[in-house]
N, C-alpha and C positions, 0 to 999 in steps of 0.2 A: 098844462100837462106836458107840451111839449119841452113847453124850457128845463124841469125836471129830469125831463128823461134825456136831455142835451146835456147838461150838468151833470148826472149820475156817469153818463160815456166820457164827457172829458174826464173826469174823479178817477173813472177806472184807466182811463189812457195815460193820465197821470200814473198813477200808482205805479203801472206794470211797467213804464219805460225808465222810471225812478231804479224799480227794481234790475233791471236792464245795466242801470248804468254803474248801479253799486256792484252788481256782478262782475265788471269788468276791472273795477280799483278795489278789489278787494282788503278789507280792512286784514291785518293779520294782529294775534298778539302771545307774546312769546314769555312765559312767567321763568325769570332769570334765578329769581330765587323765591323762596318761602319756608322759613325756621324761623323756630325761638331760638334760637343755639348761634353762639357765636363760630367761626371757620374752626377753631379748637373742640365745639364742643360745649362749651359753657353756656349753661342756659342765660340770658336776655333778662338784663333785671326788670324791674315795671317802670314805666316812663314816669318822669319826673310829675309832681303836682303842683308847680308854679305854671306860671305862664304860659304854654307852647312857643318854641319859636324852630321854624325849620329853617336850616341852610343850605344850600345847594350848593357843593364848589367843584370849581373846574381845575384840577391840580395839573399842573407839568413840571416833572422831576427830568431835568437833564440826564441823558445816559453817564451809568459810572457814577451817581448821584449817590450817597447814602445820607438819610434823613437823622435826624438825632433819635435818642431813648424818649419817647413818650405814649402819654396813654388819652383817650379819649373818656371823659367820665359820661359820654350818655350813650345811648345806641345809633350806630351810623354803620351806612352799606354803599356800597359803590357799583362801578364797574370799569374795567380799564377798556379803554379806546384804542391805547397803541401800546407797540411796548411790552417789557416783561417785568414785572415785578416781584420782588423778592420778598417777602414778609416775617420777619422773623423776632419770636418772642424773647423774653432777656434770658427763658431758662434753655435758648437754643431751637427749641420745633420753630419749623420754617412752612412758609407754607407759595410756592410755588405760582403766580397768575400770571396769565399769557391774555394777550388781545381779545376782547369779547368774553371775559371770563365774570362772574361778579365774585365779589368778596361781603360777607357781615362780618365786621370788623371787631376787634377782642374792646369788650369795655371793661376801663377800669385798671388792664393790664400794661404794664412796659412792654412796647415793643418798638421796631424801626424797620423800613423800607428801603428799599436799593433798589434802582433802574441800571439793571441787569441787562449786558452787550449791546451792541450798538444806535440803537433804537431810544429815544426820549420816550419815555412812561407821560403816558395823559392819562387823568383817572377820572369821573364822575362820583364825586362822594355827596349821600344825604344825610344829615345828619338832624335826628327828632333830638333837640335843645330845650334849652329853658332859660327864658329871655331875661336877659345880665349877667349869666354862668357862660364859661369858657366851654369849648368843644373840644379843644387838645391843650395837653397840659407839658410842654417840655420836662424832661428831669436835668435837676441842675448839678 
């Protein structure tokens, strides 16, 4: 009986100084984005029905950078880390990203990027693929 009732106190001593210590590193979490809708607008086609394959890339565009004319054929989202980014489509809308900002990126469409004044663009891009299909397609 007593071992029981020594077990159930450490159990609880446990618990509440667990609780103690998560209070102090508090987890945070901050939802950067959430749409079907690309930064234009356009709704997010359906993800592909081959294979899955996800990529994760870590991009840095030199400042004064402009990227050539292409398009991405599956859905991918980022976020820039530093840097200002220029985004702009072939029929001219532009769309404006600054440090800590995210972007869901136009699929399907032409468009190109510029690391805009003096600062190197770093970006976190995801992209949901499909495994032996390309993620960005240059225009020639």
């Amino acid at each position: 009986m007593k071992t029981k009732l020594v077990l159930s106190i450490l159990a609880i001593t446990c618990l509440l100084s667990g609780n103690a210590i998560a209070d102090s590193n508090t987890v945070t979490v901050k939802t950067l984005t959430k749409t079907s809708q690309s930064w234009d607008g356009t709704p997010l086609p359906s993800y592909p029905l081959g294979k899955p394959e996800i990529t994760l890339l870590d991009i840095h565009i030199p400042a004064g950078t402009e990227l050539p004319l292409h398009l991405h054929p599956v859905i991918n989202a980022g976020v820039v880390l530093s840097g200002e980014l220029h985004v702009t489509k072939q029929s001219g809308e532009q769309l404006i990203l600054k440090s800590g900002e995210p972007i869901v990126e136009l699929v399907n469409q032409w468009h190109k990027g510029k690391a805009v004044g003096k600062e190197d663009v770093r970006i976190i891009v995801f992209y949901a693929g499909e495994q032996g299909k390309d993620i960005t397609v240059k225009k020639h």
